[in-house]
C-alpha positions as CSV (number, residue, x, y, z in Angstrom):
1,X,-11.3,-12.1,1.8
2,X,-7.8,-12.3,0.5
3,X,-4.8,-13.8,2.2
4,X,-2.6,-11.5,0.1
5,X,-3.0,-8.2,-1.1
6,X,-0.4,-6.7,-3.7
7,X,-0.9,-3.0,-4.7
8,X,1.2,-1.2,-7.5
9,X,-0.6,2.0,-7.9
10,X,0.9,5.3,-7.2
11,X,0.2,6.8,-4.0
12,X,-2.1,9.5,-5.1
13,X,-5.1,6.5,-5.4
14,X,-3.3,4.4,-2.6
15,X,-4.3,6.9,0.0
16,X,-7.6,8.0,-1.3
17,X,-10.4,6.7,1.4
18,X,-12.5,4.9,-1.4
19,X,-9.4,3.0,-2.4
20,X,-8.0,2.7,1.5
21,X,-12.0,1.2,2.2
22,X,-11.4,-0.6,-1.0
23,X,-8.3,-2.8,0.0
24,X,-8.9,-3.4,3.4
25,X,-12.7,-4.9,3.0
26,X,-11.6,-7.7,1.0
27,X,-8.8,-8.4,2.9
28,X,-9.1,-11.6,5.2
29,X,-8.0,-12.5,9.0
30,X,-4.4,-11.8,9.1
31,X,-4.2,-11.0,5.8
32,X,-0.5,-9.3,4.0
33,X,-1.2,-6.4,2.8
34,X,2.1,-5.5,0.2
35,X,2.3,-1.8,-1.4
36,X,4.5,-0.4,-4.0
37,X,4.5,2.7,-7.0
38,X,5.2,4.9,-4.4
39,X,9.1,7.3,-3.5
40,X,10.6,7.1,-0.6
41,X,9.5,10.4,0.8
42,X,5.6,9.4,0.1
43,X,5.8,6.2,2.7
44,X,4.4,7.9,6.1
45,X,1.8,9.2,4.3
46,X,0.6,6.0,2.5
47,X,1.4,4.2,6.1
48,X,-0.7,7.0,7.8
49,X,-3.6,6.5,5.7
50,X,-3.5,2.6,6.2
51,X,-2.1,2.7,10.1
52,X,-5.9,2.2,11.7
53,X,-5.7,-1.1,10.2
54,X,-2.5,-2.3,9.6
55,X,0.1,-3.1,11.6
56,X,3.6,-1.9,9.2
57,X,6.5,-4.5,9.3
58,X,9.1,-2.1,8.6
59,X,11.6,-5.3,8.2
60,X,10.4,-5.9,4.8
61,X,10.7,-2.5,3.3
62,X,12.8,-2.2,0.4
63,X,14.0,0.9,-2.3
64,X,14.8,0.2,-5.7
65,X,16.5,2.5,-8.1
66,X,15.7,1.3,-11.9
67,X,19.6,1.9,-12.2
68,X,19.9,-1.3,-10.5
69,X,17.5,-2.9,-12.9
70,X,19.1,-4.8,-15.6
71,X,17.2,-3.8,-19.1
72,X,15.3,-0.5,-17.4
73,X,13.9,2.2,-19.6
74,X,16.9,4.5,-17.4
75,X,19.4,2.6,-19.3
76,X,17.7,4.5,-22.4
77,X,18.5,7.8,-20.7
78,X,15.1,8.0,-18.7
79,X,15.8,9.5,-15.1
80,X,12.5,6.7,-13.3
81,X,14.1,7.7,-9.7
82,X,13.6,5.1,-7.0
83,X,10.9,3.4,-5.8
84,X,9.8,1.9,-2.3
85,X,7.6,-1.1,-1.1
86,X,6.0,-1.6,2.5
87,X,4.8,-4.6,3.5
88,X,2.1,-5.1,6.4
89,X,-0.2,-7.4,8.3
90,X,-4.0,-6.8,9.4
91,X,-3.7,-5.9,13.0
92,X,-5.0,-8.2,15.2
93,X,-9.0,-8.1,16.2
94,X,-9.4,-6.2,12.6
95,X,-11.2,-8.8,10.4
96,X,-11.2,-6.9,7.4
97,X,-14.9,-5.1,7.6
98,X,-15.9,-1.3,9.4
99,X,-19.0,-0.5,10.7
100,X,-21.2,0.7,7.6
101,X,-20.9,4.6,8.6
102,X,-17.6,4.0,8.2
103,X,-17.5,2.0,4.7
104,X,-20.4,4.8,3.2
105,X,-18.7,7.5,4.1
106,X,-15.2,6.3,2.8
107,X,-16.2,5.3,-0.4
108,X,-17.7,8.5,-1.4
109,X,-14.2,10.2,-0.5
């Protein structure tokens, strides 16, 4: 599996089982698992879908508002709000895989 995942998708397919089996099947040992294309007020539920299986390091979550983005389509007059990213590890014991009830059921979801 990966060592690294990085995810910028909105939330909508982030939390959708298929995608949630998706991701953390190929993700290895210990793996990073780094998600962003989501707002602020979407985060518990995108760390809600993925909490069974990853442990959230709140220390690397960030916002960014494309007003603070030199050469962003809001400097054409486009309101793009602001954006977050949550960064997480693979907890412990977790090596990626579910049982296959689990992984069948998920990906039809």
């Amino acid at each position: 599996g990966a060592n690294i995942c990085i995810a910028n998708i909105l939330v909508g397919q982030l939390v959708r089982p298929s995608m949630v089996s998706a991701i953390i099947t190929n993700m290895a040992p210990k793996s990073y698992l780094c998600l962003s294309g989501i707002r602020p007020h979407e985060v518990d539920a995108l760390k809600d879908a993925y909490g069974e299986y990853i442990e959230w390091m709140d220390e690397y979550y960030d916002e960014l508002s494309a007003c603070n983005t030199d050469g962003s389509i809001e400097s054409y007059g486009f309101d793009v709000g602001t954006w977050s990213r949550v960064v997480g590890r693979l907890k412990e014991g977790n090596d990626g895989r579910m049982d296959i009830e689990s992984l069948s059921e998920l990906a039809v979801s």
